[in-house]
C-alpha positions as CSV (number, residue, x, y, z in Angstrom):
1,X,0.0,0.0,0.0
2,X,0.8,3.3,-0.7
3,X,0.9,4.2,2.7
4,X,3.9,2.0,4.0
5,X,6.1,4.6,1.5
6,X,7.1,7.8,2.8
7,X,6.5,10.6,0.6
8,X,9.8,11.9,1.0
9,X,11.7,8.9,0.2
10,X,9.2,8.8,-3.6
11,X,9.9,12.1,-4.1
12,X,13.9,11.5,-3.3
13,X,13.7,9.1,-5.9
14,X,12.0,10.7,-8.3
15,X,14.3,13.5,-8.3
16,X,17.2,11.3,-8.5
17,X,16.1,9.0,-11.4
18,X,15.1,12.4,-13.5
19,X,18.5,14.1,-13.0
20,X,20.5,10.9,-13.9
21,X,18.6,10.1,-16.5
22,X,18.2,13.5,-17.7
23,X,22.3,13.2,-18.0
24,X,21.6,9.7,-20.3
25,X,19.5,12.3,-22.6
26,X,22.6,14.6,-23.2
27,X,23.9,11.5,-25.1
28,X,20.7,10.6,-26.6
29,X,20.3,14.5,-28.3
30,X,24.2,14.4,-29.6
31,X,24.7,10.6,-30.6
32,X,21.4,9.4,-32.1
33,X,21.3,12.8,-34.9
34,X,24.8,11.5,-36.1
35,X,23.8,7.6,-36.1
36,X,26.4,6.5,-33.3
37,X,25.7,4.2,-30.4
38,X,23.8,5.6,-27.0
39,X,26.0,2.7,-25.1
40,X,29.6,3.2,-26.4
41,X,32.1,4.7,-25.8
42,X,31.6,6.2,-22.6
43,X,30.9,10.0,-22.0
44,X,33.6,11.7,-23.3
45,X,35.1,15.6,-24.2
46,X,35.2,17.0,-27.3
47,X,38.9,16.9,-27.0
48,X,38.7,13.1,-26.9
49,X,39.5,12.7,-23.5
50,X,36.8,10.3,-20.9
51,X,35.0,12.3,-18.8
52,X,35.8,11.0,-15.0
53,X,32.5,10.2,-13.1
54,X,33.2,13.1,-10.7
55,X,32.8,15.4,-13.3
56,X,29.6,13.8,-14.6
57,X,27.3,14.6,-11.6
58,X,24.3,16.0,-13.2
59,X,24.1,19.6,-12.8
60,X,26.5,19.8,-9.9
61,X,29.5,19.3,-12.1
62,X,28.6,22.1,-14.5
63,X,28.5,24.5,-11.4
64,X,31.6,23.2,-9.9
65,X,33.6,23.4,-13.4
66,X,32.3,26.7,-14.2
67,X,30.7,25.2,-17.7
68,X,34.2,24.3,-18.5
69,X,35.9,21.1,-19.3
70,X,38.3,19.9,-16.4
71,X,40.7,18.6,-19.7
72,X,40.9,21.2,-22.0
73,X,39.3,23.9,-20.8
74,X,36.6,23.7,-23.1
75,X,33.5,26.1,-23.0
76,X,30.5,23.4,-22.0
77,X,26.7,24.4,-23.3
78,X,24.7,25.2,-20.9
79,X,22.1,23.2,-22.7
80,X,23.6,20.0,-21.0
81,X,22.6,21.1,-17.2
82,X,19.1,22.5,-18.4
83,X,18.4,18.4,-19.8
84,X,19.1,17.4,-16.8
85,X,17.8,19.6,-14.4
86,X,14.4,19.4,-16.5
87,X,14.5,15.6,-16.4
88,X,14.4,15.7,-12.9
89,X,11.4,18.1,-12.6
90,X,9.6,16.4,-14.8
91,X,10.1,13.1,-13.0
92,X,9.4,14.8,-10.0
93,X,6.4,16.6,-11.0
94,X,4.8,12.4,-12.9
95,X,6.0,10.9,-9.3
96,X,3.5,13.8,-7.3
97,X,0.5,13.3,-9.4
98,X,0.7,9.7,-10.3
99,X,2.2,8.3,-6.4
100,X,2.1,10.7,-3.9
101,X,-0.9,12.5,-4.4
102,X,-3.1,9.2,-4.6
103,X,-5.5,7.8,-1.5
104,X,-2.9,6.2,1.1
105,X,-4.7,2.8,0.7
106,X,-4.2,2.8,-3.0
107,X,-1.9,-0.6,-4.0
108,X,1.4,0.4,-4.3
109,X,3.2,-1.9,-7.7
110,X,0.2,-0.2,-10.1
111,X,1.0,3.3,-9.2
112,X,4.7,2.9,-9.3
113,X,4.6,1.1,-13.0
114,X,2.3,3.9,-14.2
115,X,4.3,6.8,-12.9
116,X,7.8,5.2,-14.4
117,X,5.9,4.3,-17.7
118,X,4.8,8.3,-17.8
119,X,8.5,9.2,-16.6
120,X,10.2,7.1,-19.7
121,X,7.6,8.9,-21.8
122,X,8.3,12.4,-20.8
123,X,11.8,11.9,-21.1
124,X,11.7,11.0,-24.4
125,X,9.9,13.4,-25.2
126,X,12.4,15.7,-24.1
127,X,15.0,14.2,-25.9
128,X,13.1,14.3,-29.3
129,X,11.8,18.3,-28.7
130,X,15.5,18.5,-28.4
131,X,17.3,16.8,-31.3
132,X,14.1,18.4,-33.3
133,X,14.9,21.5,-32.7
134,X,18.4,21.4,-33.6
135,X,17.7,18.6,-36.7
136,X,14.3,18.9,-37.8
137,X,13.6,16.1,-37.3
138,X,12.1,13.3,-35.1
139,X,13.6,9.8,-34.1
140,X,11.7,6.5,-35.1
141,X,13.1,4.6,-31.9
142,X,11.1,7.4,-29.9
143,X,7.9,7.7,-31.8
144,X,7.1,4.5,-33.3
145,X,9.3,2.5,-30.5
146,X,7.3,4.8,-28.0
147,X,3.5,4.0,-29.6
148,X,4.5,0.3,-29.7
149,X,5.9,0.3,-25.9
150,X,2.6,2.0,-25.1
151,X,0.4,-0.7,-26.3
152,X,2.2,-3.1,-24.8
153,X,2.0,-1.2,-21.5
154,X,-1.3,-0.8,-21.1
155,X,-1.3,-4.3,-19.2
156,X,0.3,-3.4,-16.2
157,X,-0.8,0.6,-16.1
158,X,-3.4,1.9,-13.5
159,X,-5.2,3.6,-16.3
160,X,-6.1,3.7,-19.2
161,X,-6.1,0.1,-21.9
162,X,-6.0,-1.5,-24.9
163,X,-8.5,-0.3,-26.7
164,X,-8.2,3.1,-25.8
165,X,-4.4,3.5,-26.7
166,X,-5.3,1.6,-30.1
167,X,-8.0,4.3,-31.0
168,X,-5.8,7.2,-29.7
169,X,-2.5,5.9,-31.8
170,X,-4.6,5.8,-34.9
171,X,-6.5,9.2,-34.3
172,X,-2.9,10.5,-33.5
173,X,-1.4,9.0,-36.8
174,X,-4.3,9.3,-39.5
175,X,-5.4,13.0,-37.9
176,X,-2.3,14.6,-39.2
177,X,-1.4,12.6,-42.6
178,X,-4.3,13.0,-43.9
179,X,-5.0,16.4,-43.8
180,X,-1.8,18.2,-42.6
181,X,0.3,15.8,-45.7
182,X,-2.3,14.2,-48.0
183,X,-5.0,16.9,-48.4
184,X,-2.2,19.6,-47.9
185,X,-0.1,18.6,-50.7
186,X,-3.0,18.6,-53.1
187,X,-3.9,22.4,-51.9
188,X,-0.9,23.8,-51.7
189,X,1.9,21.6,-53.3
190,X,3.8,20.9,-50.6
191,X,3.4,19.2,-47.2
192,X,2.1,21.1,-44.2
193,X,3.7,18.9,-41.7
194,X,6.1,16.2,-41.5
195,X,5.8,12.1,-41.1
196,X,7.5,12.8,-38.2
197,X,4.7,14.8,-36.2
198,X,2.1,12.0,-37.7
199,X,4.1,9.5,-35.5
200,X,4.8,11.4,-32.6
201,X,1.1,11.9,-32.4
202,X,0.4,8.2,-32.6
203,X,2.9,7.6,-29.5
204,X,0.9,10.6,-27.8
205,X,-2.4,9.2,-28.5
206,X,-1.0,5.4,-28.0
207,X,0.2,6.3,-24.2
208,X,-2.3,9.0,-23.9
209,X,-5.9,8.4,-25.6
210,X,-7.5,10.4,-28.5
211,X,-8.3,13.4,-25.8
212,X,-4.7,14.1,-25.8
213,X,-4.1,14.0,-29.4
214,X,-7.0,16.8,-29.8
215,X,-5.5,19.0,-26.7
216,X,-1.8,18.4,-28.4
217,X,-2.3,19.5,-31.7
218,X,-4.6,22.4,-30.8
219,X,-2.3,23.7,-28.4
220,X,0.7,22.8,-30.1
221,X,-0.4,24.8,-33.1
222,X,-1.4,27.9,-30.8
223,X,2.3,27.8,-28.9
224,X,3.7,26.8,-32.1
225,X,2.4,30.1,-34.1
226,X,3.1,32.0,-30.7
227,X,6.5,31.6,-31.0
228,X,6.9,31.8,-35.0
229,X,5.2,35.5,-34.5
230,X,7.8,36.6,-32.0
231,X,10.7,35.2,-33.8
232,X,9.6,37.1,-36.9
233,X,8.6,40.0,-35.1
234,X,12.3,40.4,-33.9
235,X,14.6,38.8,-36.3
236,X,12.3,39.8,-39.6
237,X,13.0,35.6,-40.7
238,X,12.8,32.3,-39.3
239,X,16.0,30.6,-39.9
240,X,16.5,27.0,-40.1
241,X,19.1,25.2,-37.3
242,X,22.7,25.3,-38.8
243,X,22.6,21.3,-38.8
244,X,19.7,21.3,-40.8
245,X,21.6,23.4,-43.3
246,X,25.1,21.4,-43.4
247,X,22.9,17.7,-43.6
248,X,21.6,19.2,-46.5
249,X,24.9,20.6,-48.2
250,X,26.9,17.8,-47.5
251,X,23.3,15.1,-48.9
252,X,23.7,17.2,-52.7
253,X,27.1,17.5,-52.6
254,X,27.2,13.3,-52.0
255,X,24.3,13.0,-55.0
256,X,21.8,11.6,-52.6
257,X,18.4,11.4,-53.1
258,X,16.6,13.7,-51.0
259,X,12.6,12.9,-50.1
260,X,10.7,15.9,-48.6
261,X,8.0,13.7,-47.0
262,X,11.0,11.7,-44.7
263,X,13.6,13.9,-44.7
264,X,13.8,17.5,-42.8
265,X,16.6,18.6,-45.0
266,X,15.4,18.0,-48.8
267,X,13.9,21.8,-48.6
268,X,15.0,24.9,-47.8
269,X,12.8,27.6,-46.0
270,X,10.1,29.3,-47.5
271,X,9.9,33.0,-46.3
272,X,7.2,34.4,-44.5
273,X,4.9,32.8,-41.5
274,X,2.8,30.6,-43.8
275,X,6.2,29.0,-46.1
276,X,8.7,29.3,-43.2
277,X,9.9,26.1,-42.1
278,X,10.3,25.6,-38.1
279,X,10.3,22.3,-36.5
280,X,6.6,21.7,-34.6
281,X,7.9,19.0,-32.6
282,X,9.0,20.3,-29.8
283,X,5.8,22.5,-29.8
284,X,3.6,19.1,-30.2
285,X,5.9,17.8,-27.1
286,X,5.3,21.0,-25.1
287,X,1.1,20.4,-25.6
288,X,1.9,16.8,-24.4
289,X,3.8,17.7,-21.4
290,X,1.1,20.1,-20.4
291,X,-1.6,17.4,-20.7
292,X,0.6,14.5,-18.9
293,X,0.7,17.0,-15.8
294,X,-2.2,18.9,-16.3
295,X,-4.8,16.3,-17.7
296,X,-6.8,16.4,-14.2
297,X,-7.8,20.1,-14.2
298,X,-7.6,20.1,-18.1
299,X,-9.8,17.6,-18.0
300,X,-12.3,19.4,-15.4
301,X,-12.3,23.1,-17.3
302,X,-12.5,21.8,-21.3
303,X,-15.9,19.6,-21.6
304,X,-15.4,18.9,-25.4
305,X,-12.7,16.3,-23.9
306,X,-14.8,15.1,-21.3
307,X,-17.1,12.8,-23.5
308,X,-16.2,8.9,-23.5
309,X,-16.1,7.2,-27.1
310,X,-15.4,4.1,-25.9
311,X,-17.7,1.7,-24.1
């Protein structure tokens, strides 16, 4: 029972698994982009050199080494102690709702395997909105390895099942092919959103249900437009991620074959809100994030969501 757990010790935990694992993402954004293994070699500096596990204390480290490498001296981003500090937050935040906050006499082992499902889900996440942002572009192993975890998962979850996740992967999937690529190709010519955001919404709607795939594209869209009216607003463009643009230099200048539907480098940016090209990932995974933490009040103050489909 929930009750033989201190809430302390959970939220210890939590924190702990989020931070360490949030350090495991820093790998995940640089290695998977450039096609090398997550497992080896070890962490490393850009000079080459291992990183010693004294200096790979999430967070801490970077504070103590003043965002520079003990070896070399190198600058190191910042980026690399915000992962992990919002890996733990977010892990913190699932282990609240999903552990501590639930009726003391609520059976332990269900809870547990529901907020670590949602954990390994938000974590992901984090690590696609990441590498999207930087590569326009969104992992298979995360998306369709995610949606195919999720149904599989629903087995040992304290909400949610089967058919549920089956009808929200497919609303997730088929809700933006067909219109945002099918329909907007034959409008307009050209795609209105990647397969990529098709199959991250199948994973949301797989772990989720279709009521998240409806709040994550509708908010996702309003953040998304948001932020693409600020950026132009200040800058006057929206310019593509510099790794977008060398993928795509070095792909003609090697005579490959370049397919705009599957990969985020066979176009350059239009100009203008409506042609500019800016990856909606992360904005998709910012919707999701709000509804994995927020569902119970979201759920509460929007009754179009509200309705069951499902027997």
């Amino acid at each position: 029972m929930l009750a033989n757990v201190p809430a302390w010790f959970v939220r210890t935990f939590a924190l702990l698994f989020g931070l360490l694992f949030g350090s495991f993402l820093n790998v995940v954004i640089h290695r998977v982009p450039r096609g090398e293994s997550i497992v080896t070699p070890g962490s490393h500096c850009a000079c080459g050199k291992p990183i010693a596990p004294f200096d790979n204390v999430p967070v801490l480290s970077w504070l103590l080494l003043r965002g520079r490498a003990r070896c070399c001296g190198a600058p190191i981003s910042p980026r690399y102690p915000l992962i992990e500090l919002l890996g733990g937050l977010l892990v913190l935040a699932i282990f609240e709702l999903d552990v501590v906050r639930q009726p003391p006499d609520a059976p332990l082992l269900p809870l547990v395997a529901t907020a670590t499902g949602n954990a390994g889900l938000a974590l992901s996440l984090l690590a696609a909105a990441f590498i999207d942002l930087e590569h326009m572009y969104l992992p298979d192993g995360i998306t369709i390895g995610g949606a195919v975890f999720a149904l599989l998962w629903t087995s040992v979850r304290a909400d949610g099942g089967w058919a549920e996740a089956a009808v929200g992967a497919m609303v997730g999937f088929w809700g933006i092919y067909l219109p945002f690529i099918v329909l907007y190709r034959v409008i307009r010519g050209r795609q209105g959103m990647g397969l990529g955001d098709a199959k991250l919404q199948a994973l949301v709607g797989a772990w989720m249900g279709w009521r998240a795939v409806v709040f994550t594209l509708f908010a996702g869209a309003i953040q998304g437009t948001i932020a693409a009216l600020v950026l132009l607003s200040r800058k006057g463009k929206i310019e593509e991620p510099e790794a977008v643009r060398r993928e795509r230099e070095e792909a003609l200048a090697a005579g490959e074959p370049l397919d705009p539907e599957e990969d985020p480098v066979a176009l350059p940016p239009g100009e203008g809100l409506g042609a500019a090209r800016i990856a909606f990932g992360p904005f998709l995974i910012l919707a999701a994030l709000e509804w994995l933490l927020f569902r119970g009040w979201l759920l509460g103050h929007l009754p179009i969501l509200g309705a069951d489909v499902l027997p």
